[in-house]
N, C-alpha and C positions, 0 to 999 in steps of 0.2 A: 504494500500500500504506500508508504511510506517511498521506497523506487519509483511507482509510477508516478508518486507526487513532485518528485527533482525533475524528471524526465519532462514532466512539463511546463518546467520553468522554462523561460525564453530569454532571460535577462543570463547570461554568461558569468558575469560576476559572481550572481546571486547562486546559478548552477552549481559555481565549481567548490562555494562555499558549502549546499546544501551535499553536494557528492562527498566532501573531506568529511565532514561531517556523520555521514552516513556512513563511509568507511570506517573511521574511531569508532563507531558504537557497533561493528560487527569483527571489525579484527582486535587484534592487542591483545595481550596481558588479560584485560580486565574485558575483553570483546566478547558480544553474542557466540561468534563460534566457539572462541576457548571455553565458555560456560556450559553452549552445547556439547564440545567434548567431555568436558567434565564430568556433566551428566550423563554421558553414555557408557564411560570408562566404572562409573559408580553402578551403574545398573548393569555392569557387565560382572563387578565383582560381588554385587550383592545375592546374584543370581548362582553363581560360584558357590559363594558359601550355601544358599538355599538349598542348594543340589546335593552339597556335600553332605550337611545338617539332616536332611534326610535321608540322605545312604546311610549313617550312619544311625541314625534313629530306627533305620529297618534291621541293621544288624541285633542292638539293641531287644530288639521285639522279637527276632527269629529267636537270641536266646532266652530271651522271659516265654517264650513257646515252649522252648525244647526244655526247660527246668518244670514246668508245668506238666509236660506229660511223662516226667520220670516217675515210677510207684514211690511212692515216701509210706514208711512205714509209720501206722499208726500206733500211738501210744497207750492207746487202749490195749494192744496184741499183745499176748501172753506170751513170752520166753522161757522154756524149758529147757534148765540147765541141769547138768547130771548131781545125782546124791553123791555129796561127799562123807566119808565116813570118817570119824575124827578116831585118836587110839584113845583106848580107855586106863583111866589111871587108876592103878589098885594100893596108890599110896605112899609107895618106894619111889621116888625120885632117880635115884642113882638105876632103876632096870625100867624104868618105862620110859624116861628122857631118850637116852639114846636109839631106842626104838620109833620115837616121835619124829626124832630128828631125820634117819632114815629113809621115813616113810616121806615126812614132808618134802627130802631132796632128791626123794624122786618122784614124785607129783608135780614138781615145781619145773624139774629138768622134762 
């Protein structure tokens, strides 16, 4: 809009001022295009991480799946463990210790 409005200035002076003019406010540093690129380079990286953030948010969830349909034993369930037989002590320390002791190292081993 702004283009066709120079374009049809007829006064040259006025022209070449309205063209510099129109130039600064679309190149430079601080110019429409550098800002357009700006914004382009910015939605190029935010889209990056989008993509990423989500791959990895799937990884994520394939393992909260896969922990999910592993059996977990419940605590309710009865565990039967074998009887243990302990020695019987008739009194004497000195002949039923070392028979204890025996038995325990090799239950233990």
């Amino acid at each position: 809009m702004w283009l066709a409005y120079v374009q049809t200035i007829t006064n040259t002076k006025k022209r070449d001022e309205e063209e510099k003019i129109f130039e600064s406010v679309l190149e430079g540093e601080q110019g429409l295009f550098q800002t357009i690129h700006e914004g382009q380079e910015a939605i190029i990286t935010l889209t990056k991480h989008k993509t990423e953030t989500e791959q990895k948010l799937e990884r994520l969830f394939k393992g909260l799946r896969k922990e999910q349909e592993r059996p977990t034993i419940l605590p309710s369930q009865t565990v039967h463990l074998p009887q243990l037989s302990l020695p019987i002590f008739n009194g004497d320390p000195t002949t039923n210790s070392r028979h204890a002791e025996i038995k325990l190292f090799i239950f233990v081993s």
